[in-house]
DSSP file (Angstrom, degrees, kcal/mol; ACC not computed):
  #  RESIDUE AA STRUCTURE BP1 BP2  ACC     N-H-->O    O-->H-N    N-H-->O    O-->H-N    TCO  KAPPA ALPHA  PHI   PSI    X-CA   Y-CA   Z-CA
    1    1 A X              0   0    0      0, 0.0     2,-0.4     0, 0.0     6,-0.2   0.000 360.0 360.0 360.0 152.8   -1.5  151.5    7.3
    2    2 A X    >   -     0   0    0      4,-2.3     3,-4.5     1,-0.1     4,-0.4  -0.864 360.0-107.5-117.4 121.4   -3.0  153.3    4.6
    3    3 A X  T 3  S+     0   0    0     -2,-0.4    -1,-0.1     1,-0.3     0, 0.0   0.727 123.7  58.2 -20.6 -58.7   -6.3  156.1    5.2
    4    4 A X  T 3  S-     0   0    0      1,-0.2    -1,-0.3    -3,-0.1     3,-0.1   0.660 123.8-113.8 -87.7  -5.5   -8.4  153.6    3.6
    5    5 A X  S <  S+     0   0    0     -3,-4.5    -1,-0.2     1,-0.3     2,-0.2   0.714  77.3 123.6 106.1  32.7   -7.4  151.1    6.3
    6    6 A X        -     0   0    0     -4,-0.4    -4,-2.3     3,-0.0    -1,-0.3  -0.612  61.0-119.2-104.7-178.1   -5.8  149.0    4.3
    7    7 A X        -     0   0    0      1,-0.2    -5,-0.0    -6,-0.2    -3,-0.0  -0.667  20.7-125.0 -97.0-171.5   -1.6  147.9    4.9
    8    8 A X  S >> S+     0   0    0     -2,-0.2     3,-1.9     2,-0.2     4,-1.6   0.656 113.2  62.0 -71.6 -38.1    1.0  148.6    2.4
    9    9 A X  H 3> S+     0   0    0      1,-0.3     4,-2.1     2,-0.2     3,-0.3   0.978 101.8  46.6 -60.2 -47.9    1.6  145.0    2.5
   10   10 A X  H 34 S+     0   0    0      1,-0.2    -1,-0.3     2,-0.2    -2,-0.2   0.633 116.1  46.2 -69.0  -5.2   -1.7  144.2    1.3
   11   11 A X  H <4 S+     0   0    0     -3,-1.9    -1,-0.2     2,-0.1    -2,-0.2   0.731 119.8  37.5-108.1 -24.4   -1.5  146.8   -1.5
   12   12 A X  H  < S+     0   0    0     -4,-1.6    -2,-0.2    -3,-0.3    -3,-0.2   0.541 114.0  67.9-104.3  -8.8    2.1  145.8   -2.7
   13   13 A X  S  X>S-     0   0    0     -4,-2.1     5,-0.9    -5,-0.2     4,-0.6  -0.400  86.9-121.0 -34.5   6.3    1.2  141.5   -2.0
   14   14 A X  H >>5 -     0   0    0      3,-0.2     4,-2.7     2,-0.2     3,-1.2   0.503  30.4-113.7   6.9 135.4   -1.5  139.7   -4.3
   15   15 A X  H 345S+     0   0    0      1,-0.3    -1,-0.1     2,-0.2    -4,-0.0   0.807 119.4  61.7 -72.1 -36.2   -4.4  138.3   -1.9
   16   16 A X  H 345S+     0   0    0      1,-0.2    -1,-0.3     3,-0.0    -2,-0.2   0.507 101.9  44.0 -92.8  22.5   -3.0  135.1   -3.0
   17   17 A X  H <<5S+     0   0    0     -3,-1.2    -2,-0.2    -4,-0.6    -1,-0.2   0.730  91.5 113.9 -91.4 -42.7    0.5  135.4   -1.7
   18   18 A X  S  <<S-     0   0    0     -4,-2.7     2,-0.4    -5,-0.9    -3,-0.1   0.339  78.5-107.3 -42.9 136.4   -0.8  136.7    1.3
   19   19 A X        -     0   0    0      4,-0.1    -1,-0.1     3,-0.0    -2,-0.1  -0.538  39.9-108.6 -72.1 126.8   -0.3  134.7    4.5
   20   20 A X     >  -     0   0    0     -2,-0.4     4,-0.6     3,-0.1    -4,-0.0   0.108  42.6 -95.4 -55.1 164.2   -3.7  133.1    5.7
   21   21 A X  T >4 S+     0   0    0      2,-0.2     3,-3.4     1,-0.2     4,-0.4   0.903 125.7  44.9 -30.0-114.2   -5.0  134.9    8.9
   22   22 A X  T 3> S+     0   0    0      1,-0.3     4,-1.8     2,-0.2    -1,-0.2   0.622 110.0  60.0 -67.9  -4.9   -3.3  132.2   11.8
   23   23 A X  H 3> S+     0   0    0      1,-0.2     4,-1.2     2,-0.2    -1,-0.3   0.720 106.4  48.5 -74.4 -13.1    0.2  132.3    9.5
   24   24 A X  H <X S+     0   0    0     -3,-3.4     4,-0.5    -4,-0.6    -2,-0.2   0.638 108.9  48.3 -96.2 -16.0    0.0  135.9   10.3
   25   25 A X  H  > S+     0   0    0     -4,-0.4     4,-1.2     2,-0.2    -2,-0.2   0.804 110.8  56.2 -99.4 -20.5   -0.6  135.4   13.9
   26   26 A X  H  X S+     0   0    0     -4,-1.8     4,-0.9    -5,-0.2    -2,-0.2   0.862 107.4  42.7 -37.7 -56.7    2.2  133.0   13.8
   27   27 A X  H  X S+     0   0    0     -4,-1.2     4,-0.8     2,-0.2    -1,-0.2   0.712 111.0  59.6 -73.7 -28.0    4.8  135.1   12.6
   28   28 A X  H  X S+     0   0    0     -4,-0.5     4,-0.7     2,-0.2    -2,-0.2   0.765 110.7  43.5 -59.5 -41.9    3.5  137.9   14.9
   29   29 A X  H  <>S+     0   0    0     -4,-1.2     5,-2.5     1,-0.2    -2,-0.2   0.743 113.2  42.2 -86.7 -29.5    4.1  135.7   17.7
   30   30 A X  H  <5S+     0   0    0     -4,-0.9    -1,-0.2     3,-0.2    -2,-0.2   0.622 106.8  59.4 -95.3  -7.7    7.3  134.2   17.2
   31   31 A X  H  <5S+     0   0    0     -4,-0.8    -2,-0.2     1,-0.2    -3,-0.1   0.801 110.5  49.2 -82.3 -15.1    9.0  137.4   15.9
   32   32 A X  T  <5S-     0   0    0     -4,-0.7    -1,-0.2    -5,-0.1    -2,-0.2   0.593 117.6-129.5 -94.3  -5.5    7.7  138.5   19.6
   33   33 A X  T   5 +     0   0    0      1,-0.1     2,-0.2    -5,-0.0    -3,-0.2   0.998  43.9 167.6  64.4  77.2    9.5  135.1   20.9
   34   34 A X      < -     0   0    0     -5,-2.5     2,-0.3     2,-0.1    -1,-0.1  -0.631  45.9 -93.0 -85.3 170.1    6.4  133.6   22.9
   35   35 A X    >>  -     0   0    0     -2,-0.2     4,-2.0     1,-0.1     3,-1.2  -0.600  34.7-115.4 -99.8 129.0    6.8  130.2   23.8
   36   36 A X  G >4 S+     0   0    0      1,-0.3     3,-2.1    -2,-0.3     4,-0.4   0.800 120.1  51.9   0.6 -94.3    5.2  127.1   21.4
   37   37 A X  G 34 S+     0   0    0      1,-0.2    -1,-0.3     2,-0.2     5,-0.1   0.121 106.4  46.2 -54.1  25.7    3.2  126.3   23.5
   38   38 A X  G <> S+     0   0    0     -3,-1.2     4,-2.1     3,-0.1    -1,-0.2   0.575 112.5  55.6-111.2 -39.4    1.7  129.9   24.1
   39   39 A X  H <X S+     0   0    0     -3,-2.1     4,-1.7    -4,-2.0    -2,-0.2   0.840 107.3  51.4 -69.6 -28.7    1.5  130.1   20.4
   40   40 A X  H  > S+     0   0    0     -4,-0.4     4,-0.8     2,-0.2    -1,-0.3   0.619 109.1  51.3 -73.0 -21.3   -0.6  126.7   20.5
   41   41 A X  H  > S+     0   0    0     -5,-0.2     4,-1.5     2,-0.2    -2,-0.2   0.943 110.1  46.7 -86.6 -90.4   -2.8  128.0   22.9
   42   42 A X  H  X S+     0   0    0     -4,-2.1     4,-2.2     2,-0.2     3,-0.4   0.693 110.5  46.8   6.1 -86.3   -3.5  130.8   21.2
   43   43 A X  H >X S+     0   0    0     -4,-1.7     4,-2.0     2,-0.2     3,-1.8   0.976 111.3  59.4 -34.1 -85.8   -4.2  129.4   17.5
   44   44 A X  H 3X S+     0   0    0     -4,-0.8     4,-1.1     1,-0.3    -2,-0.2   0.499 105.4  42.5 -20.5 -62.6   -6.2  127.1   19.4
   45   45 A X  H 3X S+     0   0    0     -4,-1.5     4,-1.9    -3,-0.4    -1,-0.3   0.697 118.8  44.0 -66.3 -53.7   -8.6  129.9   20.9
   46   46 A X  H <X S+     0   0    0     -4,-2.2     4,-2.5    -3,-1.8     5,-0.3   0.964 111.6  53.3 -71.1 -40.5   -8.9  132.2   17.3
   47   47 A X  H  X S+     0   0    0     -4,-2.0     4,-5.7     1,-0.2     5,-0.2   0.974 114.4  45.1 -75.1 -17.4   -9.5  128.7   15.3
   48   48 A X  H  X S+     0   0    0     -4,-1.1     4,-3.7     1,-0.3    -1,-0.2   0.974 119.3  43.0 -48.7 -46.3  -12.7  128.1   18.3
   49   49 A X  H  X S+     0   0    0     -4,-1.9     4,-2.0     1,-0.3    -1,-0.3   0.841 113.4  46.3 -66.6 -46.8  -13.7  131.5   17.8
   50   50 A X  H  < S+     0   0    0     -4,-2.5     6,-0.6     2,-0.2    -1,-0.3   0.925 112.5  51.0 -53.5 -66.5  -13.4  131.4   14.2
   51   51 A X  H >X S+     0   0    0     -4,-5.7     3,-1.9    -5,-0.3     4,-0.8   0.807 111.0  55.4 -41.7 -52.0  -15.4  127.9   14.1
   52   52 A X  H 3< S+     0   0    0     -4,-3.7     2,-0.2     1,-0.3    -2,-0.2   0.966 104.7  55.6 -37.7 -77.1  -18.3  129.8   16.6
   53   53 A X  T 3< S-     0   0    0     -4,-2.0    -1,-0.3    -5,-0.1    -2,-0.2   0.229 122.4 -99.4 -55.9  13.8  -18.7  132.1   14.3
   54   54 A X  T <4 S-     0   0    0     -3,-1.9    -2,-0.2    -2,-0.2    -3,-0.2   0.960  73.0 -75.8  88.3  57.3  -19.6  130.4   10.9
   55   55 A X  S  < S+     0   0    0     -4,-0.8    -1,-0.2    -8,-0.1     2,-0.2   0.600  83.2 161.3 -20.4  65.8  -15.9  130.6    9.7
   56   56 A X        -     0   0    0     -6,-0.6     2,-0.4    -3,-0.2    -3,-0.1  -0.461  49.7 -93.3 -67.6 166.4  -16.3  134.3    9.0
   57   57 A X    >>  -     0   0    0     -2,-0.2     3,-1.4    -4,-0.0     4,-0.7  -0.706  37.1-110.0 -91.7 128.3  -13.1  136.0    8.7
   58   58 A X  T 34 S+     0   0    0     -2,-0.4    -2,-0.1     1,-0.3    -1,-0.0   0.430 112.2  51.6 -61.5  -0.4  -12.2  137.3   11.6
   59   59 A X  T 34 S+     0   0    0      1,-0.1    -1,-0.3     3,-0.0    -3,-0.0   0.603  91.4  71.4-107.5  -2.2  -12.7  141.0   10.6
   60   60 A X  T <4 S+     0   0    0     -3,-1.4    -2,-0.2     2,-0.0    -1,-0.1   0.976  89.3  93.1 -25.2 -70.4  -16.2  140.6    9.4
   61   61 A X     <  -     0   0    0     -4,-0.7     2,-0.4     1,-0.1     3,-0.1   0.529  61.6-161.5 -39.9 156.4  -16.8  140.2   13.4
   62   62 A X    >   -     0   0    0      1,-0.1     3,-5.7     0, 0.0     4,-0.5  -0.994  42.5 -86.9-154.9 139.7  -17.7  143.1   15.6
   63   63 A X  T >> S+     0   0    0     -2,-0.4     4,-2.2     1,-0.3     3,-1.5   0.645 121.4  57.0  -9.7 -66.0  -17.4  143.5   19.3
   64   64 A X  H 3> S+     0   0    0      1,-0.2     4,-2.4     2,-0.2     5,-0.3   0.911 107.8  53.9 -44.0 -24.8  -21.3  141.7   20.1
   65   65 A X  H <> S+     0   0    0     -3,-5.7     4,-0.7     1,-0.2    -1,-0.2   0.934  99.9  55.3 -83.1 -17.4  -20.0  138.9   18.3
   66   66 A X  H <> S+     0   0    0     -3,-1.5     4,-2.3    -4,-0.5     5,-0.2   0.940 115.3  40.7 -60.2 -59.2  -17.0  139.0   20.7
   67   67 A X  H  X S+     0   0    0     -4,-2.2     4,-0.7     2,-0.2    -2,-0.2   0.584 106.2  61.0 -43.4 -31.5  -19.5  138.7   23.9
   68   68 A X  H  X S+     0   0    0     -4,-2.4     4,-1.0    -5,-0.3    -1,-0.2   0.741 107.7  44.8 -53.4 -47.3  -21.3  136.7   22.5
   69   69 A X  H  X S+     0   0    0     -4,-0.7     4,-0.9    -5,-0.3    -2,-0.2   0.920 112.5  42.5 -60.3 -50.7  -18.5  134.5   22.3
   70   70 A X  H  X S+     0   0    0     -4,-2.3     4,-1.5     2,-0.2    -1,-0.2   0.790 109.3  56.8 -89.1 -27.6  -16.9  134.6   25.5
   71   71 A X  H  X S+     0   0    0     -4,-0.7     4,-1.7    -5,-0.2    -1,-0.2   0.845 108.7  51.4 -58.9 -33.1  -20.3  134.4   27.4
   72   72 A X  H  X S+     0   0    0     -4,-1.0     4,-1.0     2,-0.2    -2,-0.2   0.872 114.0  47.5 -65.0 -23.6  -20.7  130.8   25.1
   73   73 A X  H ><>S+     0   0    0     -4,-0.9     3,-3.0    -5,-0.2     5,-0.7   0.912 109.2  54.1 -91.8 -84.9  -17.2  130.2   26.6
   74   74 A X  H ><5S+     0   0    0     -4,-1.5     3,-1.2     1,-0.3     5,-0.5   0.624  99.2  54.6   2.7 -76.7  -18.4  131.2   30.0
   75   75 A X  H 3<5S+     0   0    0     -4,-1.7    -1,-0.3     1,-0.2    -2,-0.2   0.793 108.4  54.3 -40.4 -48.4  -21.4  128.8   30.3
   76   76 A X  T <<5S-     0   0    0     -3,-3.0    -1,-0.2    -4,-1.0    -2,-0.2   0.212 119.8-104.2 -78.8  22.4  -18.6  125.6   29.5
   77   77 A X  T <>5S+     0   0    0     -3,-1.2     4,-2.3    -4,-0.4    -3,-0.1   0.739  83.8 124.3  11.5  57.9  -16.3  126.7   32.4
   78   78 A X  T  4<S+     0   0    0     -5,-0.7    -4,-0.1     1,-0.2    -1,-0.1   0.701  73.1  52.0 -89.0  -7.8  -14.0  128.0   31.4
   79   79 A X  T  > S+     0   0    0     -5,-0.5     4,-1.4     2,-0.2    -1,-0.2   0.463 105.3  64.0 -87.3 -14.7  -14.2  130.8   32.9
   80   80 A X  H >> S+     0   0    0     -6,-0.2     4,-0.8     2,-0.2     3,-0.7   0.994 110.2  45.0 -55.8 -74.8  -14.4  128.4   36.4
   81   81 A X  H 3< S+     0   0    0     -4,-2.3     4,-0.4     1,-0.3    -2,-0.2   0.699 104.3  55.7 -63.7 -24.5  -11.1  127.4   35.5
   82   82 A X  H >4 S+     0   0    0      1,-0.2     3,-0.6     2,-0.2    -1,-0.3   0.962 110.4  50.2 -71.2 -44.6   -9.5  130.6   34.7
   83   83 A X  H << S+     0   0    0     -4,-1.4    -2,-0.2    -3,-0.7    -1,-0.2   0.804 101.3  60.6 -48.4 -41.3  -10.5  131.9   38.1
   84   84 A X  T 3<        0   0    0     -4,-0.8    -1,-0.2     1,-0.2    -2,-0.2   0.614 360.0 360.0 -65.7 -16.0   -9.2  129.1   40.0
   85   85 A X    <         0   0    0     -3,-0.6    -1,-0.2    -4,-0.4    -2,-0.1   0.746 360.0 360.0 -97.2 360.0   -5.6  129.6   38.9
């Protein structure tokens, strides 16, 4: 990471080589060897959050919008279910 908060990947890369946002959490995830299905779960979860939000890019987003989120999540019980297990 670079002071200006950018990576060296992104500076040595063209933004159109780069790998979209969930191919980067892909590769993040298997190089850490989770399980598919973990990875499906996952993906699954950003693309809601992503959707919620307007597809903004997930680093436009800022913490309220995270609370926002997960209280919306809250309300559908999901948070019922999470408890239960």
């Amino acid at each position: 990471m670079q002071n200006d908060g950018t990576s060296v990947e992104s500076v040595l890369v063209p933004a159109s080589e780069q790998p979209r946002p969930l191919d980067r959490v892909r590769m993040a995830l298997r190089v850490r060897h989770y399980s598919l299905r973990t990875e499906k779960t996952y993906i699954a979860w950003i693309r809601r959050y992503i959707l919620f939000h307007g597809k903004r890019h997930p680093v436009e987003i800022g913490a309220e919008e995270v609370t926002v989120f997960l209280c919306r999540c809250g309300g559908r019980g999901v948070r019922s279910r999470v408890d239960s297990l």
